[in-house]
C-alpha positions in Angstrom: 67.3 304.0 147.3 69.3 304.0 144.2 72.3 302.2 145.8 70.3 299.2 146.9 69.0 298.6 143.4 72.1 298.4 141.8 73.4 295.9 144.3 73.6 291.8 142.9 73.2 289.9 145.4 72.9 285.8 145.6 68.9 285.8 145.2 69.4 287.8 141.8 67.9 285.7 138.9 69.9 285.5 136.0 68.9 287.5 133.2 70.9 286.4 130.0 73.8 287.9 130.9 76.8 285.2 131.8 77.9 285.1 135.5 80.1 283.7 137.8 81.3 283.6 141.9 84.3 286.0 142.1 87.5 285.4 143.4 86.7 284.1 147.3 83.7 286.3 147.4 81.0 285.2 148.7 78.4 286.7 146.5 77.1 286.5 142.9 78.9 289.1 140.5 79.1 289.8 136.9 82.3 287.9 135.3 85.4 289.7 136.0 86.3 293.0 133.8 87.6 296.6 133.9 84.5 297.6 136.3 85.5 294.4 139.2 87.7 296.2 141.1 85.8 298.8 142.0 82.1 297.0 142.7 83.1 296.6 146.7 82.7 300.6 146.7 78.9 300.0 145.2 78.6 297.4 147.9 80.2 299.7 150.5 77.6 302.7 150.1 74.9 300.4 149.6 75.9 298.9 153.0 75.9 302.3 154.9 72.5 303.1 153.6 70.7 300.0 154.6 73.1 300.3 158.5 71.2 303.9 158.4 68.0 302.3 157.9 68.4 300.0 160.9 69.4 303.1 163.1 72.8 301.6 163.8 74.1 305.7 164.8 71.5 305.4 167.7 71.6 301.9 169.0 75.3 300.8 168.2 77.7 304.1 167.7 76.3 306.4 170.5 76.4 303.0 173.0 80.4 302.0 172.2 81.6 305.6 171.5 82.5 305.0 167.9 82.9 307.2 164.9 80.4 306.6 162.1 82.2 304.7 159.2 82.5 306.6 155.6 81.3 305.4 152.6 84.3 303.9 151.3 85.6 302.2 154.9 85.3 298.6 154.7 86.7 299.0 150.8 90.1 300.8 151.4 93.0 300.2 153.7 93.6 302.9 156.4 94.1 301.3 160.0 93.6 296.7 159.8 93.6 296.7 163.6 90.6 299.5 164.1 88.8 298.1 161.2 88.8 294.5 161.9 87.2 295.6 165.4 84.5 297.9 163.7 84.0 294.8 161.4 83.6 292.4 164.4 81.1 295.1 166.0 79.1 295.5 163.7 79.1 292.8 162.4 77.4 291.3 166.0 75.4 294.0 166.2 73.8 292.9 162.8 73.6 289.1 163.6 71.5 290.2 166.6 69.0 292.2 164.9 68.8 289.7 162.7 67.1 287.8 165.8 70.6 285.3 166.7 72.1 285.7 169.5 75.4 286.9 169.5 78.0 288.3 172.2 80.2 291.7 171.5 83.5 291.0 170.6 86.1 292.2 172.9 89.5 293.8 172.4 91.6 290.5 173.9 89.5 287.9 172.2 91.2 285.4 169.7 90.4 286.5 165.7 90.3 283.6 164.1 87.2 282.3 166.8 85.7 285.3 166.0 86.0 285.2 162.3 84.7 281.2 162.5 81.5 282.5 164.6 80.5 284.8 162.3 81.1 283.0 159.0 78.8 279.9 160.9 75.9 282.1 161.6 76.4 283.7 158.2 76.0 280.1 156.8 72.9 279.5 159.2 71.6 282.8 157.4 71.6 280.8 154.2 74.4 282.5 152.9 77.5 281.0 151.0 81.1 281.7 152.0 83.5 280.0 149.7 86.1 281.9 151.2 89.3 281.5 153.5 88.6 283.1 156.7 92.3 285.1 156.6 90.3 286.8 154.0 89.0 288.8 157.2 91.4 289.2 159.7 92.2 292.2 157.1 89.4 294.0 158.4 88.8 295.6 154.3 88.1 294.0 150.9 85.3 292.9 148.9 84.8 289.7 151.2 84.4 292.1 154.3 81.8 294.0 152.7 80.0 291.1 151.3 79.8 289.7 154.5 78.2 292.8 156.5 75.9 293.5 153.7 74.4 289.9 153.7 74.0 290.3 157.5 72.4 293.8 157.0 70.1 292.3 154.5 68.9 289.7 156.9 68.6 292.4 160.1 66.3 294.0 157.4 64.1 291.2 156.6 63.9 289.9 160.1 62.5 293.8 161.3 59.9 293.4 158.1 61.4 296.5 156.6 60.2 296.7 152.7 60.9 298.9 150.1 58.4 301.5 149.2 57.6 303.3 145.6 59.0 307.1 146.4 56.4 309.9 146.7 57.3 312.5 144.2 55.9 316.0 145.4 53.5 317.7 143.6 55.0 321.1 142.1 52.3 324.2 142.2 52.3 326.8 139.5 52.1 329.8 142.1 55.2 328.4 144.7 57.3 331.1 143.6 54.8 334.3 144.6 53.3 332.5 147.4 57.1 332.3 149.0 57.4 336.1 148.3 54.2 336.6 150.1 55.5 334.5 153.1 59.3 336.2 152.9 57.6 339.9 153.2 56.8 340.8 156.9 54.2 343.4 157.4 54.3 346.0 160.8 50.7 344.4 161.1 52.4 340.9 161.5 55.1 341.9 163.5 52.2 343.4 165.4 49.9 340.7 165.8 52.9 338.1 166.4 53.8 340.6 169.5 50.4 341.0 171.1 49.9 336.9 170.9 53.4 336.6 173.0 52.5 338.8 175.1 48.8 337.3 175.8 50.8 333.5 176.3 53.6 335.2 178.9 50.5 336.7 180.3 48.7 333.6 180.6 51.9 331.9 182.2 52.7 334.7 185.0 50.9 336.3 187.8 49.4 340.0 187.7 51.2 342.0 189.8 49.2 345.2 189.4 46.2 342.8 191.1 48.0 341.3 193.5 48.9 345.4 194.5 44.9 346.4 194.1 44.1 343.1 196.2 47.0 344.2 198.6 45.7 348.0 199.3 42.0 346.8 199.6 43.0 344.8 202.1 45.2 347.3 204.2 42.1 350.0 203.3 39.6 347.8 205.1 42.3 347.0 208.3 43.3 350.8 208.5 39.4 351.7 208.3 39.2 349.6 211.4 42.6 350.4 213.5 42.7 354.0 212.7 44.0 354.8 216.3 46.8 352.7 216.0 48.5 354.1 213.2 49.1 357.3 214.9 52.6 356.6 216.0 55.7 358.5 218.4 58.5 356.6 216.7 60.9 358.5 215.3 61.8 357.8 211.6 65.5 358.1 212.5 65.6 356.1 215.3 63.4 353.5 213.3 65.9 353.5 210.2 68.8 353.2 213.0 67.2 350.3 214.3 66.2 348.3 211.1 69.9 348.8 210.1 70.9 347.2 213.1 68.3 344.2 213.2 68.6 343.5 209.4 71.5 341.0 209.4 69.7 338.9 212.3 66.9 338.5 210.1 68.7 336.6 207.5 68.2 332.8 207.6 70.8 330.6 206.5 70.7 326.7 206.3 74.0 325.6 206.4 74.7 321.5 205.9 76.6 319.8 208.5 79.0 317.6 207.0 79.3 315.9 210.4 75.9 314.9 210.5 75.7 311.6 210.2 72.6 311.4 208.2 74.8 312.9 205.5 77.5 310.1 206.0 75.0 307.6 205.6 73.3 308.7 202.4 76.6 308.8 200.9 77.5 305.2 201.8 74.4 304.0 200.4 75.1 305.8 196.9 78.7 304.4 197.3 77.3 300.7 198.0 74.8 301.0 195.0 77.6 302.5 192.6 80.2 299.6 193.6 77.2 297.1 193.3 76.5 298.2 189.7 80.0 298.6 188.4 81.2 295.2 190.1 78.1 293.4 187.9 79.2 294.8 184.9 83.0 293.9 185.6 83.1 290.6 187.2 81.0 289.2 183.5 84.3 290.9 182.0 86.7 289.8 184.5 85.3 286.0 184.6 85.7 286.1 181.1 89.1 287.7 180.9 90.1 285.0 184.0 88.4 281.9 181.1 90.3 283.3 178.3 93.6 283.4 180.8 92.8 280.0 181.5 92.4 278.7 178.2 95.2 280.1 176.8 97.9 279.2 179.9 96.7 275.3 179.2 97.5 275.8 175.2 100.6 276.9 176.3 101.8 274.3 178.6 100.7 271.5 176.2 102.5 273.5 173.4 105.4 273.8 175.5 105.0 270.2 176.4 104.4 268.8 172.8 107.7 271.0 172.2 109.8 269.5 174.8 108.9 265.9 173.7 109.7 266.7 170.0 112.6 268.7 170.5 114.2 266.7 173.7 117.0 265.3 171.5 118.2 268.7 169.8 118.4 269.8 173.9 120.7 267.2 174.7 122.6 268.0 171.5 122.7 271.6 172.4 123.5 270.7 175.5 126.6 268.8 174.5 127.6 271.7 172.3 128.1 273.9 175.5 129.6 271.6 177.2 132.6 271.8 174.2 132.3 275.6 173.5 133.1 276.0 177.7 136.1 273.4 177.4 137.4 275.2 174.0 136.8 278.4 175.8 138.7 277.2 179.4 141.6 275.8 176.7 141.7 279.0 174.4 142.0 280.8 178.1 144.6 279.1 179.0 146.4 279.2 175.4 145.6 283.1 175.6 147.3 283.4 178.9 150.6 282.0 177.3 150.3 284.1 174.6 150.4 287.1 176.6 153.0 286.0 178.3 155.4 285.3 174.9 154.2 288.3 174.0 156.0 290.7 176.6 158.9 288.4 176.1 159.1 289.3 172.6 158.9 292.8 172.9 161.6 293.2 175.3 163.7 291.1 172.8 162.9 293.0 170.5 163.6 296.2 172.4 167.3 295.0 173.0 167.3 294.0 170.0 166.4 297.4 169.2 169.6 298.6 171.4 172.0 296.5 169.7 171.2 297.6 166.4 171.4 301.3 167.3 174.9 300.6 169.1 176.1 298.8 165.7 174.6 301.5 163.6 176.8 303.6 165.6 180.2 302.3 165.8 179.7 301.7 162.1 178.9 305.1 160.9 182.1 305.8 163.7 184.1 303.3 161.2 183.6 304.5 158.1 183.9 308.4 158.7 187.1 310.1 158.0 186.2 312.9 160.1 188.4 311.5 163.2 191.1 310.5 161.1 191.7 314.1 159.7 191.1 315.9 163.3 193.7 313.3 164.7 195.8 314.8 161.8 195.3 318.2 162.5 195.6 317.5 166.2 199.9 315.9 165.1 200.6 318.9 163.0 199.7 321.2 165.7 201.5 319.6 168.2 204.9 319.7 165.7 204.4 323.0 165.1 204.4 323.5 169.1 206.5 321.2 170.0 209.2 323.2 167.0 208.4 326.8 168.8 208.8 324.7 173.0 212.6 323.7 171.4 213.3 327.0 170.0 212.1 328.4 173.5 214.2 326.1 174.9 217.1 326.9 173.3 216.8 330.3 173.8 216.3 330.0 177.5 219.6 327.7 177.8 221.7 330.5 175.7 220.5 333.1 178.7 221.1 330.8 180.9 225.0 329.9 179.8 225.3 333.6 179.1 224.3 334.3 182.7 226.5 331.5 184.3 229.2 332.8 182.3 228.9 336.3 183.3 229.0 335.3 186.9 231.8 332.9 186.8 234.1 336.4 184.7 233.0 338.0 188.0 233.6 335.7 190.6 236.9 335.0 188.9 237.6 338.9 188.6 236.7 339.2 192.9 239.1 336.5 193.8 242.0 337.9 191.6 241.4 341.7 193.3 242.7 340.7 196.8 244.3 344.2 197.2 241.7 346.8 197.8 243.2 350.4 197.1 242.8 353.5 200.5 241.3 355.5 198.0 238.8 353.1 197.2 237.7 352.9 200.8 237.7 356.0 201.9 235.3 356.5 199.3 232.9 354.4 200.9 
């Protein structure tokens, strides 16, 4: 392929030109310039080509349910996490076509172990890797596609796959008139194609017209011999009536007990040899997963106890500093609880406080306004000017009143001197 020839790999021989390792790559490149950056995409497609060539679609995608990788995957960032697990995959699929045994990574297993595995068989491989393994854990970059293409290269050698010169086709003068000739369908063709179809369904399927001929030579020969009994007295309706009646008797029907026990035990031996194969294939995963549990819960409680020694002093410290935060807390309580307290006293000072300054607003507003003053005034001249009209009243009632006790005193003084009543003046009455 074109691709593979353009690839440098470490076995390249140098050719005049200057080179030297790139940056944490593993593999031999021309010295850095413009064109660097963008040699892990040559690397890339020349790494899906040679993964086609070993049938990885077949034997590793189809297996694990995976989508097939583009051309630029492993050279661009899309999703770390998915592509650190197809790298891992493949990957171990590669180091075992290569002919090394290699388990499948799982989902739940550590990265860096699995990055360390695969850089030591790399290394067994023959293959340099001057690189930190964090370089990865990314799951893209140059280093990433180093890595995989090394390991396809090796899968490749190890199945004796070598490249061959390419087989040019020879072109023919007359390809253009001969594919007219094919393209143009004759009614002869059509014909001929027809009649050989028909001759190969004939060839597949029984006659019927000779199964009839067989069938009436046969009742010819029988009714040649019984011709009495086919003179019959049936009626035809009668016969009809009775066919009709007969007709769903004659129907045979198996129908499957599914209380037969039979049944019950077929299914319990497909159960048994289901749960048999699916507990082989989990309890590998499950011992595994329980070893992994295992591991890790022992790293933790040495961590935990390599923590505790180291940091026993800072507990104690901490644990002094509670102890003073709970006695400053209990105290601020306490002073809280006082505060409160002071708190309602002052505002019902202040509230009389409050009081007294209203009543001295008051009375001092009451002091300094003339308003009083001037009614109290008024209030004086009216009551002269009343108290002027009561005496004139006064007087005027005492004049009556001498006049009256005058008038009666000239009368009582006028009956006592008239002691001699006149005749005249009695007789009158």
């Amino acid at each position: 392929m074109a691709a593979a020839a353009a690839v440098v790999t470490p076995s390249d021989l140098e050719d005049g030109v200057s080179r030297s390792r790139g940056e944490g790559a593993g593999e031999v490149a021309v010295e850095r310039g413009p064109g660097a950056a963008y040699h892990m995409f040559v690397v890339m497609e020349d790494l899906v080509e040679k993964l086609k060539l070993l049938r990885y679609e077949e034997d590793l995608l189809r297996k694990k349910n995976l989508k097939p990788p583009s051309r630029h995957y492993f050279a661009l960032p899309t999703n770390p996490g998915e592509q650190f697990y197809m790298f891992c995959t493949l990957a171990a699929w590669l180091i075992n076509k290569a002919g090394r045994p290699f388990e499948q990574p799982q989902e739940y297993d550590d990265p860096n172990a699995t990055i360390s595995n695969i850089l030591s068989e790399l290394r067994l491989f023959g293959r340099t890797a001057d690189f930190p393994p964090s370089k990865l854990k990314s799951g893209y970059g140059e280093h990433v596609c180093y890595v995989l293409d090394c390991l396809a290269e090796d899968a490749l050698k190890y199945i004796g796959f070598t490249w061959k010169r390419p087989t040019y086709p020879v072109e023919e003068l007359e390809e253009e008139t001969v594919a007219e000739d094919d393209a143009e369908l004759t009614l002869n063709k059509v014909d001929e194609e027809f009649v050989e179809e028909e001759t190969d369904n004939e060839e597949n399927f029984i006659d019927l017209n000779v199964l009839k001929a067989q069938t009436y030579r046969v009742d010819m020969n029988e009714s040649a011999k019984q011709e009495d009994i086919l003179e019959s007295t049936t009626d035809a309706a009668e016969w009809s009536l009775e066919v009709e009646r007969v007709l769903p008797q004659l129907k045979v029907t198996i129908r499957t007990d599914n209380k037969d026990w039979r049944i019950h035990v077929d299914q319990m031996h497909q159960h048994k040899n289901g749960i048999e194969s699916a507990l082989k294939e989990t309890k590998g995963f499950l011992d595994k997963l329980h070893n992994e549990i295992s591991r890790t819960l022992e790293k933790i409680g040495s961590r935990e106890k390599y923590i505790n020694n180291q940091l026993e002093h800072l507990v104690q410290e901490y644990r002094a500093a509670q102890a003073q935060l709970s006695e400053a807390r209990e105290r601020y309580q306490q002073g809280n609880g006082g505060v409160t307290e002071r708190t309602k006293l002052l505002s019902e000072v202040t509230e009389e406080l409050e009081k007294v300054k209203q009543e001295m607003e008051e009375k001092g507003s009451s002091m300094t306004d003339g308003a009083p003053l001037v009614k109290i005034k008024q209030s004086l001249t009216k009551l002269k000017q009343e108290t002027v009209q009561m005496d004139i009243r006064i007087g005027v009632v005492e004049h009556t009143l001498l006049q009256s006790k005058l008038k009666e005193k000239s009368n009582m003084t006028r009956d006592m001197h008239a002691t001699v009543i006149p005749e005249s003046a009695i007789g009158s009455y």
